[in-house]
N, CA, C and O atoms as CSV, one atom per row, in Angstrom:
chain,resi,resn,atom,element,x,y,z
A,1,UNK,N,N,-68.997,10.980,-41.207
A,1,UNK,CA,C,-68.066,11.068,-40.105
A,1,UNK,C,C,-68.148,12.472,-39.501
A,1,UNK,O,O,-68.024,13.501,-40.166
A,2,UNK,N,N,-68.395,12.419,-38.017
A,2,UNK,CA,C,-68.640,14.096,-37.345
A,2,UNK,C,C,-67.115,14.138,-36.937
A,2,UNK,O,O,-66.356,13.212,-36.649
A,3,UNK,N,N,-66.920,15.396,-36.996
A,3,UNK,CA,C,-65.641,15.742,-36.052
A,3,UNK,C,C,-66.091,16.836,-34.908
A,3,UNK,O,O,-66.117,18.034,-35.189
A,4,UNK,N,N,-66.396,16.414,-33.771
A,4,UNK,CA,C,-67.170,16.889,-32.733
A,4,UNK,C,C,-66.050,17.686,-32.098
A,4,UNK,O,O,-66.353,17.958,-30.936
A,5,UNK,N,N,-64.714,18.215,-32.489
A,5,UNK,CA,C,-64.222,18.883,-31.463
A,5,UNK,C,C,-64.266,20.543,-32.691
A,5,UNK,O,O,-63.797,21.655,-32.452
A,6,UNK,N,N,-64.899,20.129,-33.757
A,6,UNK,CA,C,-64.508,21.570,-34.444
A,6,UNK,C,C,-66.076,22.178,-34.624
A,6,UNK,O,O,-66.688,22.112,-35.690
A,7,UNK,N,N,-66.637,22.810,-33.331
A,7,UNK,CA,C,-68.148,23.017,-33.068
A,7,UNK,C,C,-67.530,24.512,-32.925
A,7,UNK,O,O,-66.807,24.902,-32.009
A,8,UNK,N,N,-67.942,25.189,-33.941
A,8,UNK,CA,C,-67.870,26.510,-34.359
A,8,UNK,C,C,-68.937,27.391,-33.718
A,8,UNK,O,O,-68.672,28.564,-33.455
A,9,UNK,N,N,-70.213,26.834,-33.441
A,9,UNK,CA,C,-71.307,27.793,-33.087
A,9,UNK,C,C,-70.862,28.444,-31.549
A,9,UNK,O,O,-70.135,27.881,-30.730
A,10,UNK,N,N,-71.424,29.609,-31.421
A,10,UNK,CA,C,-71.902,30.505,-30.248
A,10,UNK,C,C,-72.203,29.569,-29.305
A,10,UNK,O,O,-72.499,28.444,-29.707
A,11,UNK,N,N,-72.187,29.832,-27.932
A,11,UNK,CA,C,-73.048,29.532,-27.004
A,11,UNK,C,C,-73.882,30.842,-26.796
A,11,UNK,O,O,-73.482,31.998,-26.934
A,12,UNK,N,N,-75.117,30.412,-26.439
A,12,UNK,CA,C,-76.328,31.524,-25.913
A,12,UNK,C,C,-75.361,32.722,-25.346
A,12,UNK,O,O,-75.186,33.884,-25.713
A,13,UNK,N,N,-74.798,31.904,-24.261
A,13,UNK,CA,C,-74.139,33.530,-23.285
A,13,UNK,C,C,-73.194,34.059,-24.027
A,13,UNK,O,O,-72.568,34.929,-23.421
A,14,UNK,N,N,-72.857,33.876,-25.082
A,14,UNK,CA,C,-71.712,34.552,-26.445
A,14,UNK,C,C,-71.990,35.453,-27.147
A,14,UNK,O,O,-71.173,36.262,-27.586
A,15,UNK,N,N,-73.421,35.458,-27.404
A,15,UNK,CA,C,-74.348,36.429,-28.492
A,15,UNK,C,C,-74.150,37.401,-28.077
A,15,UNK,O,O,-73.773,38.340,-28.777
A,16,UNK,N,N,-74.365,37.491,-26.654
A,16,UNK,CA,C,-74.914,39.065,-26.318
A,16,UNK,C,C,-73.573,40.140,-26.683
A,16,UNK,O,O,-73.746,41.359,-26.646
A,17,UNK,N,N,-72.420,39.616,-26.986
A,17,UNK,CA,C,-71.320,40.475,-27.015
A,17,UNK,C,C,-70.992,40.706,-28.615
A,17,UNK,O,O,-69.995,41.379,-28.871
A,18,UNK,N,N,-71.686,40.245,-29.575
A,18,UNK,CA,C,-72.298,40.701,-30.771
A,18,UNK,C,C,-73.294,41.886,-31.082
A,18,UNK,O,O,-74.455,41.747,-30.697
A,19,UNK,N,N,-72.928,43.060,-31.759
A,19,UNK,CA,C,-74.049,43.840,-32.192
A,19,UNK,C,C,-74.603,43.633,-33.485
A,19,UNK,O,O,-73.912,43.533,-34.499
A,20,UNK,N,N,-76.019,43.559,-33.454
A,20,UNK,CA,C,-76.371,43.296,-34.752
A,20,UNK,C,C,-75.963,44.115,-35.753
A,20,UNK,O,O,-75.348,45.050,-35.239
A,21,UNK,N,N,-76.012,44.232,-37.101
A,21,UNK,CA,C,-75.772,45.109,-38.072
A,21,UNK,C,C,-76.998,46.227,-38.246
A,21,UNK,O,O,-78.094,45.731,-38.504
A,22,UNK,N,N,-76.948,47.445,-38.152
A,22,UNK,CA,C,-77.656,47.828,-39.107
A,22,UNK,C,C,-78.624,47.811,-40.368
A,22,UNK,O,O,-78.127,47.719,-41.490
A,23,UNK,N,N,-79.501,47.867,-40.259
A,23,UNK,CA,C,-80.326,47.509,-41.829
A,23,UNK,C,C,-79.956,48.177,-42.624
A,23,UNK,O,O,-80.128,49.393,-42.545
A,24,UNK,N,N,-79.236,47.516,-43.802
A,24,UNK,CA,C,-78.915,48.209,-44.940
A,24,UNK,C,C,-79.835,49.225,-46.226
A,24,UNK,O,O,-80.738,48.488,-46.620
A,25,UNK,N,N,-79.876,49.940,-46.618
A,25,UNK,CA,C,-81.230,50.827,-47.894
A,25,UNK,C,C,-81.041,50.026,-48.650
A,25,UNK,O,O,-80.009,49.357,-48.611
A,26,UNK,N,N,-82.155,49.820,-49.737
A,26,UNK,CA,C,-82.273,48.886,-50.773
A,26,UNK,C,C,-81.593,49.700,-51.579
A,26,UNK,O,O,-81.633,50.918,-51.403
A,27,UNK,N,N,-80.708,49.003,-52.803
A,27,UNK,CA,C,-80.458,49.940,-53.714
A,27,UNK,C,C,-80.406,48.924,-55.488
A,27,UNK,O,O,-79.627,48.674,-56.407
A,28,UNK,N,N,-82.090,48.612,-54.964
A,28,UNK,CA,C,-82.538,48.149,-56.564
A,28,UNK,C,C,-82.314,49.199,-57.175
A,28,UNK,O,O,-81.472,48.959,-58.041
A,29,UNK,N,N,-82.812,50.902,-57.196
A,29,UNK,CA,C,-82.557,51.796,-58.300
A,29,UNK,C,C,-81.217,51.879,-58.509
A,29,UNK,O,O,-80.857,51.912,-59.686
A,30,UNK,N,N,-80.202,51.931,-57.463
A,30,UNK,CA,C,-79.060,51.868,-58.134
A,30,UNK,C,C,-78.578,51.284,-59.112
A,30,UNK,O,O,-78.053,51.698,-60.145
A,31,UNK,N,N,-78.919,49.677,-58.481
A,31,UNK,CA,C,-78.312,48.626,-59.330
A,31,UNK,C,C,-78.695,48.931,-60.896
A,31,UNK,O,O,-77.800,49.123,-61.718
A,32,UNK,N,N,-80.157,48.965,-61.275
A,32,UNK,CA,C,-80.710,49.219,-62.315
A,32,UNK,C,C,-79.700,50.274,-63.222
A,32,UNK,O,O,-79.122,50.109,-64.296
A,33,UNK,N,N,-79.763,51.408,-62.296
A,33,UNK,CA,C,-78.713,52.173,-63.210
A,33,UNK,C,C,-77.053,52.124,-63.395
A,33,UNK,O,O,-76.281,52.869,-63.999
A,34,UNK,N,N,-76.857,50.963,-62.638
A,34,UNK,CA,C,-74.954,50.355,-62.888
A,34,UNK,C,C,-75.638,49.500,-64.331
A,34,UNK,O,O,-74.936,49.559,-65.340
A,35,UNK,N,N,-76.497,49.000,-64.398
A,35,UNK,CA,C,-76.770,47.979,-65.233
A,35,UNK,C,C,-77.082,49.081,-66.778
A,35,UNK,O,O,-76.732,48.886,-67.942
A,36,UNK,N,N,-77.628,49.888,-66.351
A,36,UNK,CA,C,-78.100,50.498,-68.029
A,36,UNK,C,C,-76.841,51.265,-68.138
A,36,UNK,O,O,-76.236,50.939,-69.160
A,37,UNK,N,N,-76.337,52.015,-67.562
A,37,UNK,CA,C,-74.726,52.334,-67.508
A,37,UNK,C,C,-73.910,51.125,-68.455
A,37,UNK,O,O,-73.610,51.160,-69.648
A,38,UNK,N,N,-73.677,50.041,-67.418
A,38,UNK,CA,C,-72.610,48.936,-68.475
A,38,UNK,C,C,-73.371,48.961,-69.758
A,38,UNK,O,O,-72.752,49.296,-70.768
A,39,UNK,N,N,-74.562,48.667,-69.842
A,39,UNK,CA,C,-74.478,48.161,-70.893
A,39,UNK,C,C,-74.726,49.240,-71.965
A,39,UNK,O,O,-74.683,48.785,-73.108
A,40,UNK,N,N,-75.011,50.758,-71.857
A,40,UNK,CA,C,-74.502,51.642,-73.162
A,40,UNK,C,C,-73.507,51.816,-72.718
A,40,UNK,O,O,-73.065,52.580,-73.577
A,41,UNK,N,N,-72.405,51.677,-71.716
A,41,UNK,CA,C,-71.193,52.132,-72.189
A,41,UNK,C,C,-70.425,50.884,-73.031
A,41,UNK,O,O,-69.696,51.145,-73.988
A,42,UNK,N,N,-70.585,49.965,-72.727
A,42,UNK,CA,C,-70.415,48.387,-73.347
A,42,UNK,C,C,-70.827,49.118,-75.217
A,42,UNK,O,O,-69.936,49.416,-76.012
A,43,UNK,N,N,-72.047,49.225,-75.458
A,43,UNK,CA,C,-72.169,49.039,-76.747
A,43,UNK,C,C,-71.263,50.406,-77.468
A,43,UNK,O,O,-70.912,50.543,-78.640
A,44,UNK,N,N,-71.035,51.386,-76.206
A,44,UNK,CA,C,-70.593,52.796,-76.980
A,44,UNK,C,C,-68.729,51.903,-77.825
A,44,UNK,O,O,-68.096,52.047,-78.871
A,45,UNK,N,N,-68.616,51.195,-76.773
A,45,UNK,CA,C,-66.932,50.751,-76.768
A,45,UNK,C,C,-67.229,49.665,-77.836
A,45,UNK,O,O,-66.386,49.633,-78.732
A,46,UNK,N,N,-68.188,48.813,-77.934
A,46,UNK,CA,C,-68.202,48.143,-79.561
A,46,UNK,C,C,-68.415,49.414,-80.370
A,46,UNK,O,O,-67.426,50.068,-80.703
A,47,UNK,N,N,-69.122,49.643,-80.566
A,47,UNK,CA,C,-69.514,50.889,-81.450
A,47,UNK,C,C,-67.838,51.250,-82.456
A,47,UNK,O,O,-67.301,50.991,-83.533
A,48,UNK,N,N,-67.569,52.139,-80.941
A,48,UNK,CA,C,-66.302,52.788,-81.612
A,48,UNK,C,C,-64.833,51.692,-82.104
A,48,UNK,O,O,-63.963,52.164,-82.837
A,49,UNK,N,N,-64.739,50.185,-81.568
A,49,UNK,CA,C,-63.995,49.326,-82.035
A,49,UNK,C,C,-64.273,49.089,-83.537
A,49,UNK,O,O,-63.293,48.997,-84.276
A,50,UNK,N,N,-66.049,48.935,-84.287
A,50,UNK,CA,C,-66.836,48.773,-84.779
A,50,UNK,C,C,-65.843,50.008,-85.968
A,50,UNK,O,O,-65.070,50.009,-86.926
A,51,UNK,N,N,-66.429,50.736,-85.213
A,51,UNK,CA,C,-65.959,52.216,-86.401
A,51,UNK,C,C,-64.241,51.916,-86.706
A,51,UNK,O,O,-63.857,51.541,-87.814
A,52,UNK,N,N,-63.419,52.116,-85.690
A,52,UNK,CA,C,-61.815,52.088,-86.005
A,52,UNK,C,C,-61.293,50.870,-87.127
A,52,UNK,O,O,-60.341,50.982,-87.899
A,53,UNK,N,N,-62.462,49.349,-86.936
A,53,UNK,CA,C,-61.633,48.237,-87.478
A,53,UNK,C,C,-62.478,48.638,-88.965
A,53,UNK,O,O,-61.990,48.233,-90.020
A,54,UNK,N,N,-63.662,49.387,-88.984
A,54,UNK,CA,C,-64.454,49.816,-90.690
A,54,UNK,C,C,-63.023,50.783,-91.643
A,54,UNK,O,O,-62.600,50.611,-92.786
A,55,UNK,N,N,-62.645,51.695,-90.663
A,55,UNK,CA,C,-61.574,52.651,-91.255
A,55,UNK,C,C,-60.274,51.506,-91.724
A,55,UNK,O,O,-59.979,51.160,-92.868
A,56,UNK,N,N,-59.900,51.252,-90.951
A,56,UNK,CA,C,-59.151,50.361,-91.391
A,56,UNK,C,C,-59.050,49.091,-92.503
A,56,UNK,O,O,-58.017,48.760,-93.085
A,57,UNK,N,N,-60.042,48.621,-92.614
A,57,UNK,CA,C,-60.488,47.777,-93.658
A,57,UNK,C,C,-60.634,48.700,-94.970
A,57,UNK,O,O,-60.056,48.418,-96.019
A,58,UNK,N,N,-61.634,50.066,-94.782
A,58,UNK,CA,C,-61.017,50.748,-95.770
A,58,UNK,C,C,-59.716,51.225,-96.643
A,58,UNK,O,O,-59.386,51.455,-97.807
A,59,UNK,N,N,-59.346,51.223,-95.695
A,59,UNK,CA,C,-57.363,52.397,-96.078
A,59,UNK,C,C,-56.640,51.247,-96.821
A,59,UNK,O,O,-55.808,51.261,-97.728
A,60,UNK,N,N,-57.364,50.032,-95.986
A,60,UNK,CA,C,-56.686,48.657,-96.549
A,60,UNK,C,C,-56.729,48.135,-97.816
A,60,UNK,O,O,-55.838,47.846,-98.614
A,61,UNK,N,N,-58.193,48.052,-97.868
A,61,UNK,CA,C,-59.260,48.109,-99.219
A,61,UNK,C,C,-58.254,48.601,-100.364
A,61,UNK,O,O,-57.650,48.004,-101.255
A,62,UNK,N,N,-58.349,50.314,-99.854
A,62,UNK,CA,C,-58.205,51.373,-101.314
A,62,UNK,C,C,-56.642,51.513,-101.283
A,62,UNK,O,O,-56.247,52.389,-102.053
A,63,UNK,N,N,-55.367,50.674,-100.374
A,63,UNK,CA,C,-54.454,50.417,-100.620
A,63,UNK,C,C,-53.591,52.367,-100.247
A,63,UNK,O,O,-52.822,53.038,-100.937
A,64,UNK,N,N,-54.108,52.584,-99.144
A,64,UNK,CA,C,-53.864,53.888,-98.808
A,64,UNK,C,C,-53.363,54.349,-97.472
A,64,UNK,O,O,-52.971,55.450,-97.086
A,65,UNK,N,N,-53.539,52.716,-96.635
A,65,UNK,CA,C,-52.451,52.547,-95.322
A,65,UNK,C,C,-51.163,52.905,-95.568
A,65,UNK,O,O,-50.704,52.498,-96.635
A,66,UNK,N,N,-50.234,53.760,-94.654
A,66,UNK,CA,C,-48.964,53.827,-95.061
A,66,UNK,C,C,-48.106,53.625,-93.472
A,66,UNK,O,O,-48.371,54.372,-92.530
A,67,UNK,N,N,-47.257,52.718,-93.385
A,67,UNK,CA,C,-46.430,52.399,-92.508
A,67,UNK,C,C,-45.596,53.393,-92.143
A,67,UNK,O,O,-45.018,53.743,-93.171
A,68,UNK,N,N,-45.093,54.262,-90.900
A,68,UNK,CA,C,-44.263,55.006,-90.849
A,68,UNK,C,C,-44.389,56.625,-91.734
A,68,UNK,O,O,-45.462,57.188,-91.951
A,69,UNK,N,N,-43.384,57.015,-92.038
A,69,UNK,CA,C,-43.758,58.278,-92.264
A,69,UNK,C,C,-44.385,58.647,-93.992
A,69,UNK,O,O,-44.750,59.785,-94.287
């Protein structure tokens, strides 16, 4: 089923009052380095979750956690 009154396109004589965009710079090197970025800062933040929940399992372990003061 067409619905012929909701014709969204331009007419020819419409364009011209459009400016094209600019060509944008590539920024594959960027991206590359958002990407090696996340992902050592990603493993730095396991890492150190890694380390805090080891301490803890220790203190737990050797019965040396103490609640409060």
């Amino acid at each position: 089923m067409r619905n012929d009154d909701l014709d969204l396109r331009a007419d020819r004589d419409e364009l011209h009052d459009y400016a094209p965009r600019a060509p944008q710079p590539k920024r594959q090197k960027s991206l590359v380095l958002q990407v090696a970025l996340g992902v050592f800062l990603g493993g730095l933040a396991l890492w150190l979750v890694q380390l805090g929940a080891t301490a803890l399992m220790a203190k737990l372990a050797m019965g040396t956690l103490q609640f409060g003061g």
